[in-house]
N, C-alpha and C positions, 0 to 999 in steps of 0.2 A: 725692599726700600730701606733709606737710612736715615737719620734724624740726627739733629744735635739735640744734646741735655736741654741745651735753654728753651730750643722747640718744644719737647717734654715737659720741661717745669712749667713752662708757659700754658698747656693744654690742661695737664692736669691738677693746676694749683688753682682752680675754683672749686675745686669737687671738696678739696679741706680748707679746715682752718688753720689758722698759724699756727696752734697749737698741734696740731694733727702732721701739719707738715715736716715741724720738728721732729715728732714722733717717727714720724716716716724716716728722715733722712739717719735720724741716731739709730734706731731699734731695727730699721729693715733693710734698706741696702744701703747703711752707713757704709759697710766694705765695698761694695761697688761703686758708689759716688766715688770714690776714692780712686778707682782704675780708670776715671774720665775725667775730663776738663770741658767746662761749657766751651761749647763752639767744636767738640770731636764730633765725629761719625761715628753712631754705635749699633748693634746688629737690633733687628725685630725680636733676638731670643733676650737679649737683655730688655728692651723696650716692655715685652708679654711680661718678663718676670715682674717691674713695676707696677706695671698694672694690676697683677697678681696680689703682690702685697699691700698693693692700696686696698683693694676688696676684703683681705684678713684684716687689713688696721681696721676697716671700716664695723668689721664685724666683731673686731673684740669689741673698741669701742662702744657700739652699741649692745651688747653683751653686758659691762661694763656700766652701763647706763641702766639696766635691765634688772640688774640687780641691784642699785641704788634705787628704785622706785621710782626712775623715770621714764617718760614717754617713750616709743621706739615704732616706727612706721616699715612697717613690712611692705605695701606696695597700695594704690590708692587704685580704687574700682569705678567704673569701668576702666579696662586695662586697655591700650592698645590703641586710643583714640584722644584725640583734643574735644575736651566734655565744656557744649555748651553753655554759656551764663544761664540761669535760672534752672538748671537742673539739677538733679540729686547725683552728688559726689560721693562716697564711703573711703574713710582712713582705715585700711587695716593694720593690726598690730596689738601693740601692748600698752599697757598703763594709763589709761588714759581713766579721767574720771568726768565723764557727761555731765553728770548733774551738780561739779562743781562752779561756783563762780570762776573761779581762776583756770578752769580747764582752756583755750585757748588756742583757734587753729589762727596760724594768719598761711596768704596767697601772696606774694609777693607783700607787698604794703596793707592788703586786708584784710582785717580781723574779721574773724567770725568767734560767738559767740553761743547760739543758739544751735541747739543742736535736734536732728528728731528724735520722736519718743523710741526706736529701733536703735537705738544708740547704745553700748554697753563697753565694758572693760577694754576690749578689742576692738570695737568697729565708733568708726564718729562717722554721723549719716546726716547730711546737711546740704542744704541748696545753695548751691555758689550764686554769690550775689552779680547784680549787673553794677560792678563799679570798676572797672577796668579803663582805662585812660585809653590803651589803643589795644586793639583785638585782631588778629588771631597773636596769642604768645607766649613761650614758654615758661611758666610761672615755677618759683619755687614754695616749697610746700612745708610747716613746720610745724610743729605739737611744743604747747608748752603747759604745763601743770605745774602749777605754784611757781616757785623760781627751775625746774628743770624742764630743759629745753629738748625735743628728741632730735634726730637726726633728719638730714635736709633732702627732698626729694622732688625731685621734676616732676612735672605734669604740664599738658598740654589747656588752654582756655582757650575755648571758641567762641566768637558772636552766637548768641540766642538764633534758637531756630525755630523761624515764626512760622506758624501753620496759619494757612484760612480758615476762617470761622465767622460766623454770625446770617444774617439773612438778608434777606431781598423784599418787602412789603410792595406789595401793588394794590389800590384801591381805584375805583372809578371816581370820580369828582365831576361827573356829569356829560353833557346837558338835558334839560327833560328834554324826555322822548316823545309824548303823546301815547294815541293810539298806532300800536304798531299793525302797518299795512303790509300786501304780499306787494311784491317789485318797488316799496318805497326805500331808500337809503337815506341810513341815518350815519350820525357822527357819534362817537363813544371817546370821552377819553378820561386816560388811566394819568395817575399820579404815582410815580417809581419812586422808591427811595431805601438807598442802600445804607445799610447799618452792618457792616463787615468789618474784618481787622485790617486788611488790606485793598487797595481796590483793584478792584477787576472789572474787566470786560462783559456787556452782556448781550445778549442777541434777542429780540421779540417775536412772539408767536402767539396766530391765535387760538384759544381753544376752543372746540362744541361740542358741545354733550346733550345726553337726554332727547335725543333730535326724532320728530315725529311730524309725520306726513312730506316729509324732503329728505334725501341722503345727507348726509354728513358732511358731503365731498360737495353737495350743492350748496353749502354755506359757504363752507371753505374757499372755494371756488370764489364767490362775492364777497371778501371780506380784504380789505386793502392797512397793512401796519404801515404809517407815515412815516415812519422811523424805525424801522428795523430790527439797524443794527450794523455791525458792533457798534455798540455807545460802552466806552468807560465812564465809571463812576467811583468819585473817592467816598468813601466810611461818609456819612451823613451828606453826604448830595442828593437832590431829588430831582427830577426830569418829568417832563410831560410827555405821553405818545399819543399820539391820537391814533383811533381806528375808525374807518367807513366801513358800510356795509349794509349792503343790497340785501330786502329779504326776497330768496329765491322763489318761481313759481310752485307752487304745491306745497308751500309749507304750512304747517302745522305751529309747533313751537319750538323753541331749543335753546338752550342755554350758554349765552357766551362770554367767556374771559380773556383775559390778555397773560403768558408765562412769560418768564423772563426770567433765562439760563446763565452763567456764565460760560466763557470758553474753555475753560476746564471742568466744568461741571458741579464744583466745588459750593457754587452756591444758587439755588432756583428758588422760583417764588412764585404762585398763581393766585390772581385775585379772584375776590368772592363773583362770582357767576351774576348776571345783569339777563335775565328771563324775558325772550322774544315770544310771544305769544299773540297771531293774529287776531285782530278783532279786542285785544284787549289792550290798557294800557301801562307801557314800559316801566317796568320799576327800576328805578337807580336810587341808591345809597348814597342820602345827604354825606358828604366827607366831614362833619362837624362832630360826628358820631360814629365808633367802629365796634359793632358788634363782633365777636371771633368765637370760633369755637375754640375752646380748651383742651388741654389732656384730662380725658375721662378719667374717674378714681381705679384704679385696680383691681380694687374688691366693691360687692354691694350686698349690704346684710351679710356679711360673714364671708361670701364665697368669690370667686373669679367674676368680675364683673362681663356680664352678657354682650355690653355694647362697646368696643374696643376700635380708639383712633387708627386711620387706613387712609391712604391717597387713593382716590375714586375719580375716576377720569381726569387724571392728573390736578383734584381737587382737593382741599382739607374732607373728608368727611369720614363715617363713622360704619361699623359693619355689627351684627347684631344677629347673637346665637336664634335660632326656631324661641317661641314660647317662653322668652326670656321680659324681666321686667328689669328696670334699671332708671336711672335718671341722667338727662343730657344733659351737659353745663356750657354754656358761654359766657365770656365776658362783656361786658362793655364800658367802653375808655372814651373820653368827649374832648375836645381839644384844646388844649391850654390857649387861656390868653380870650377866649373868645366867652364874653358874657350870654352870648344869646344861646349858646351848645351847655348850659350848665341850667340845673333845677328838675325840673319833675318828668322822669320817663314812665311811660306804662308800657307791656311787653303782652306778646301774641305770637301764635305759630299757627304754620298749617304746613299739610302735606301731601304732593302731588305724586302722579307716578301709581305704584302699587300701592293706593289708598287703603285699603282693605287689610293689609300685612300689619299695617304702624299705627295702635293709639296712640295721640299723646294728649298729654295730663294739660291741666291750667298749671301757667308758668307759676314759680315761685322764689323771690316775690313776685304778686302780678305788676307792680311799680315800685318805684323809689321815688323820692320827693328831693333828697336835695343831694343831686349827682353833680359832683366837680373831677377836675381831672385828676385830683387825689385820690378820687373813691372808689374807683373800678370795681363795681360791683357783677357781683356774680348771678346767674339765674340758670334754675334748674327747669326741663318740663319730666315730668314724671312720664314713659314711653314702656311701651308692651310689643312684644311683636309677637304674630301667629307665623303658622308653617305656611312656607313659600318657597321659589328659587333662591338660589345664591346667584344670579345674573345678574336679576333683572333689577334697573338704579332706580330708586324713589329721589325723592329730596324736600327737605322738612326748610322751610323759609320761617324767618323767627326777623321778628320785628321792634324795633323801639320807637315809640315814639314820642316825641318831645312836643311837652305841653309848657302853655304859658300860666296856666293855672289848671288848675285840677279839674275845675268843671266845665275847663272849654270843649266842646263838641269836635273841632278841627285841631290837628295837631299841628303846631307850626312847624316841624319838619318830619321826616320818618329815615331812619337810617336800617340797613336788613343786611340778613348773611343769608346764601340760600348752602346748607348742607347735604351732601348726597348720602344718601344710607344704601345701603345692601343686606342679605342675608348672611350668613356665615356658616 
């Protein structure tokens, strides 16, 4: 293929400066300009040769610049790719001084300033800001230290690349239940609310655990989500699902929650368990109050802590070495806005299942007096466990409940978590 000059000059007269260009045309193929006229045909070997000597100019130049004590940009890392806004960029090269005020990268029109502490003579390690007017595109790149400026370099900018993240909260918000009968059905419903970066899709299912005196598949079997699913939900939206559900012949008891998946899987969430137990009556967690269990500490008294956070029937709960001692923590959070969910809790536990396997201690504190939704207070019970399986699911129920004064007998509400334990 063949070209005129002007095509040429025109292609390659961004790459320099006027002053560079001069340099070009006097000191490198001043004698060859001279064998052309803008507007000739001239061959690819003369074309390479241009190009050739732009990369030596380019390189005394910077050469040049190098031994003057200014900046010089060898190539900028990651290589090979258009590096998205909010990620870590790296200048390689020379001269640069991090920790001077006047050190200075700019991006097209954006200064940066601030550099990370892995910053040194050669490398500037810093996060490209999100201030780009339009995105994806070609930026140019430049070091400046004091009044010297280095030489100019492409690099690719890319819109920010959002990951999902955050959670999915389900709670029950009622209705009492009574006493729970075999073949009665009752209504359950869950309060959904997403707290994600993006939103997603989610799908409902029910859970059963701990199930005794009835198969699993005979709950399952009688339990009806009103909503499903897919439901999208944006970042801070909440939904209501109701669930029915028949308690099967021959049951016993069993414990049931509501999950909710998204379609990528990316983000699930299963509420605290609501305890069918016939012959007795149905506990549901006042919603004005949300006991949770915690991330247990790491260590206890010096060593690896015995009782260590595990999903247990697709539940929050806890697994815990033979003959270990240690302390459970939960939190509890009360609901802004609402005067009657604030003031005096007193706290209690118990534990069903392999009763025999699990002491646990009096809560501490055993109350608070004056809980608001700033105070999210914490409580431990102090727990032991002896030798037993590692199958077989316990579950320790822990309770709050909200008084109107200290010395009332009846609590005006009770909010609960029921947690599953195992051996380990």
């Amino acid at each position: 293929m063949t070209a005129t000059l002007s095509e040429i000059l025109d292609a390659v007269g961004s790459l320099l400066t006027e002053d560079q260009k001069d340099q070009l045309a006097a000191q490198l193929i001043g004698s060859q300009l001279k064998l052309v006229q803008p507007g000739d045909l001239i061959t690819a070997e003369l074309f390479n040769s241009v190009l050739a000597n732009i990369a030596d100019l380019a390189i005394r130049v910077s050469a040049l610049e190098g031994v003057s004590g200014g900046p010089y940009i060898d190539h900028i890392e990651p290589q090979g790719i258009a590096i998205p806004v909010n990620a870590t960029m790296t200048i390689v090269g020379r001269g640069f001084r991090p920790g001077n005020a006047d050190n200075l990268v700019t991006i097209d029109n954006v200064t940066i300033s601030a550099f990370s502490l892995a910053s040194d003579d050669s490398h500037l390690v810093f996060t490209i800001p999100d201030s780009f007017a339009q995105l994806p595109r070609v930026a140019q790149v430049k070091v400046k230290v004091g009044d010297a400026n280095s030489n100019t370099v492409s690099v690719g900018i890319a819109p920010e690349v959002v990951v999902q993240s955050g959670t999915v909260a389900i709670r029950s918000i009622g209705p009492a239940l009574g006493i729970i009968k075999e073949g009665n059905t009752y209504t359950l419903i869950w309060q959904v609310l997403a707290a994600t970066r993006l939103p997603a899709t989610y799908t409902f299912k029910p859970v059963v655990s701990n199930v005794v005196g009835a198969t699993e598949k005979d709950w399952t079997d009688n339990i009806q989500v009103g909503q499903p699913g897919p439901v999208q939900l944006d970042s801070g939206e909440a939904i209501s699902v109701t669930m029915t559900l028949k308690v099967p012949t021959g049951a016993t008891s069993a414990n049931i929650a509501l999950t909710a998946s998204s379609d990528d899987k990316a983000i699930t969430g299963t509420a605290a368990p609501i305890v069918f137990a016939v012959g007795k009556e149905g506990e549901t967690s006042d919603p004005r109050a949300v006991i949770a269990l915690t991330q247990q500490n790491p260590k206890f008294n010096g060593l690896p802590n015995p009782l260590v956070n595990a999903t247990i029937d697709a539940l929050p709960g806890v697994t815990m070495t033979a003959n270990g001692t240690s302390q459970l923590y939960v939190q509890l959070n009360v609901l802004a806005g609402d005067p009657s969910a604030q003031g005096i809790y007193k706290y209690s536990a118990k534990v069903e299942g392999e009763t025999a396997r699990w002491t646990l201690g009096a809560p501490v504190p055993a109350s608070n007096a004056n809980v608001t939704s700033a105070s999210a207070p914490k409580i431990f019970f102090p727990i032991q466990s002896k030798t037993g399986d590692t199958t077989t699911v316990s579950q320790i129920t822990i309770y709050a409940k909200k008084y109107t004064n200290a010395a009332d007998a009846t609590p005006a509400f009770t909010s609960l978590v029921t947690v599953p334990i195992k051996g380990a």
